[in-house]
RONU-519139 format. One line per field, with one value per residue (C-alpha): chain; x negated, y, z negated. Coordinates in steps of 0.001 Angstrom, whole numbers, always signed. Layout:
BEGIN
c	c(A:...)
x	c(X:...)
y	c(Y:...)
z	c(Z:...)
***
This chain:
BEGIN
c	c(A:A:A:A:A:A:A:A:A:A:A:A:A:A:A:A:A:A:A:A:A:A:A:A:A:A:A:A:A:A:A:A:A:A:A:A:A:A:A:A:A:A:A:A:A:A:A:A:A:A:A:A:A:A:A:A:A:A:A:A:A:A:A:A:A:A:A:A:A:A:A:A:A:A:A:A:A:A:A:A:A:A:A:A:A:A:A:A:A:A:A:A:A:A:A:A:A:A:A:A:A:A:A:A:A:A:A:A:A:A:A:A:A:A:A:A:A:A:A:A:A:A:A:A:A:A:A:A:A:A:A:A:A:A:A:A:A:A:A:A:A:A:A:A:A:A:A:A:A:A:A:A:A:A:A:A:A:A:A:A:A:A:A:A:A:A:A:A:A:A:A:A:A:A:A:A:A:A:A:A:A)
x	c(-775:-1044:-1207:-3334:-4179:-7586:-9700:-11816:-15602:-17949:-19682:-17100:-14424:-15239:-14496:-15854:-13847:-10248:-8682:-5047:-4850:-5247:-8873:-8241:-6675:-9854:-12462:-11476:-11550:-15095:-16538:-14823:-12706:-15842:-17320:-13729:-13791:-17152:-15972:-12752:-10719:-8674:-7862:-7838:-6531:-6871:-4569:-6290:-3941:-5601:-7357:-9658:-13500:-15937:-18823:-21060:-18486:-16926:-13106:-10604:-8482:-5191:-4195:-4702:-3237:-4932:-3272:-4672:-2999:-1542:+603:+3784:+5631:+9320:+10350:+8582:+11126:+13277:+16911:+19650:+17037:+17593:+14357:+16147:+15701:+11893:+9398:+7970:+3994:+3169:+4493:+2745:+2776:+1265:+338:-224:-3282:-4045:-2018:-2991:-2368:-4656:-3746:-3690:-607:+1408:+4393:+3719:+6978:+4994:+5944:+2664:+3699:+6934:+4360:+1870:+4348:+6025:+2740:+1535:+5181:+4927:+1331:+2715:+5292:+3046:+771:+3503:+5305:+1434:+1297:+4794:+4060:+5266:+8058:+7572:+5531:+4688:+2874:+2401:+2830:+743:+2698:+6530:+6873:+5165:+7731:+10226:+8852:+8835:+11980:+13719:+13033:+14328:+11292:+13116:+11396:+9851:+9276:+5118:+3826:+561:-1358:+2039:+4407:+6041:+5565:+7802:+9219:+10521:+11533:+10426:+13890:+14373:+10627:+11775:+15004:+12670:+10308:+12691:+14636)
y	c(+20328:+19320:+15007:+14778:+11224:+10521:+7865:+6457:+8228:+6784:+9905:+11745:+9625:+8384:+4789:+3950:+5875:+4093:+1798:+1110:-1994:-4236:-5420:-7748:-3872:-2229:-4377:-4117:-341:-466:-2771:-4494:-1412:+466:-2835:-3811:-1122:-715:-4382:-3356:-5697:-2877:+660:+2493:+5794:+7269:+9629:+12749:+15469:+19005:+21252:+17975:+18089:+20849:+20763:+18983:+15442:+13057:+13512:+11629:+8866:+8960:+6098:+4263:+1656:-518:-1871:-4511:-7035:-10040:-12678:-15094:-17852:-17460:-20003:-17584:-14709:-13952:-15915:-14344:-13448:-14784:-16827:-17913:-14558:-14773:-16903:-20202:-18866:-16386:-12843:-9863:-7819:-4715:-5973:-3983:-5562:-3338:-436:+1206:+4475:+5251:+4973:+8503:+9296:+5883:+7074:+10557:+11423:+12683:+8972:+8657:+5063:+6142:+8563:+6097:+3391:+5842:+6950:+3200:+2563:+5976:+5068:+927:+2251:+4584:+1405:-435:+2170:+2918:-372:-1895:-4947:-5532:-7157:-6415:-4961:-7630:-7413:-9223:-8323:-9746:-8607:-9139:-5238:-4754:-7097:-5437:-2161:-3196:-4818:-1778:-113:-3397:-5576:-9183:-12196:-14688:-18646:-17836:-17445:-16036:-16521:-18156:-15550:-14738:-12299:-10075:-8982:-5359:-5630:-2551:-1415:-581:+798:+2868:+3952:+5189:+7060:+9160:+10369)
z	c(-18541:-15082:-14038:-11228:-9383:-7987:-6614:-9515:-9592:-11723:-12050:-12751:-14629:-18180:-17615:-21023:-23283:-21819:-24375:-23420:-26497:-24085:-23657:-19730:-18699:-20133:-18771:-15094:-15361:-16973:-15373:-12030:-10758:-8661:-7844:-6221:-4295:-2721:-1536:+114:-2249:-4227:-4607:-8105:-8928:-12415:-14018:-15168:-17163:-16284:-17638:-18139:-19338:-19124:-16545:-19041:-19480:-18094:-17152:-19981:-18090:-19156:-17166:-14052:-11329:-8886:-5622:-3393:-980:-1111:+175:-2021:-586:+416:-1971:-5135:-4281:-6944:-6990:-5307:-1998:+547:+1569:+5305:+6566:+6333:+7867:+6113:+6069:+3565:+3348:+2982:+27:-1801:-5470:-8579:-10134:-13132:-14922:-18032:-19851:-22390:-26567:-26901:-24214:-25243:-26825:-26014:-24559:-21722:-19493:-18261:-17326:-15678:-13685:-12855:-11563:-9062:-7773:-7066:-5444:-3342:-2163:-1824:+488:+2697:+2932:+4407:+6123:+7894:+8979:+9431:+7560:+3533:+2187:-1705:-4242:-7154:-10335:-13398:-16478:-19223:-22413:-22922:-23201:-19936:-18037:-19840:-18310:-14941:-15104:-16332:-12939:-10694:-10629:-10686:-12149:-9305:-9270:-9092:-12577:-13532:-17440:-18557:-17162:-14494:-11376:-10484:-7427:-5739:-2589:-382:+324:-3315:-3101:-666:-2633:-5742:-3663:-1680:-4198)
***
């Protein structure tokens, strides 16, 4: 089977049928993810693993990312960065709001995750490398297993904490280590 990232299409994406266990993940693909866009507040790309549906369905999501902007404060940066090297107003950065991958492909072996998170850093970094202006990507995770996750591929725990946990932080260099090699 072939993974295959596109642009989310209500008409041709079953939105409904996602369930990645976590029902705040769900929801925004259902029913925020389209509006978001139309808006010009976020991006989403869902994972579809080809050969898909037949002409008569919806296409299965197997998973999915959103990126938007943002900006964090120097003094949120993870310890050991150096916050004197960057200006005291608020830095840019490319956020991952939402990623999922559906029940059926956790645990698969297939790393649907793994895939997912390199295509949101490869598309982060063009972002930033279009427009000469990102320091980081940052996300945050709302499950312990999903910070461990992120951490495992250098995401570093910031100061700013969001529902009780905190962000985390990858600064684009490292972004721009994983995506070239």
């Amino acid at each position: 089977m072939t993974l295959t990232f596109q642009r989310i299409n209500k008409k041709q994406h079953n939105r409904q049928g996602f369930d990645c266990g976590l029902e705040l993940v769900n929801k925004f693909l259902k029913e925020s993810a389209r509006k978001h866009m139309d808006a010009g507040v976020s991006q989403t790309w869902v994972a579809i693993l080809e050969p898909a549906a037949t002409a008569d369905s919806l296409t299965p999501i197997a998973g999915y990312f959103t990126l938007t902007q943002s900006v964090v404060k120097r003094e949120d940066l993870p310890a050991g960065v150096s916050a004197k090297k960057f200006p005291a107003y608020p830095l840019p950065v490319i956020k991952i709001a939402w990623l999922g991958v559906d029940q059926q492909h956790q645990g698969s072996g297939a790393r649907l995750g793994e895939s997912l998170l390199l295509e949101a850093l490869d598309r982060a970094y063009k972002i930033v490398t279009y427009s000469d202006v990102g320091v980081a990507v940052v996300v945050d995770p709302l499950t312990p297993e999903s910070d461990q996750f992120f951490q495992k591929y250098g995401f570093e725990p910031m100061a700013l904490e969001f529902r009780s946990r905190h962000s985390l932080n990858l600064p684009m260099g490292t972004v721009k280590a994983l995506v070239e090699s």
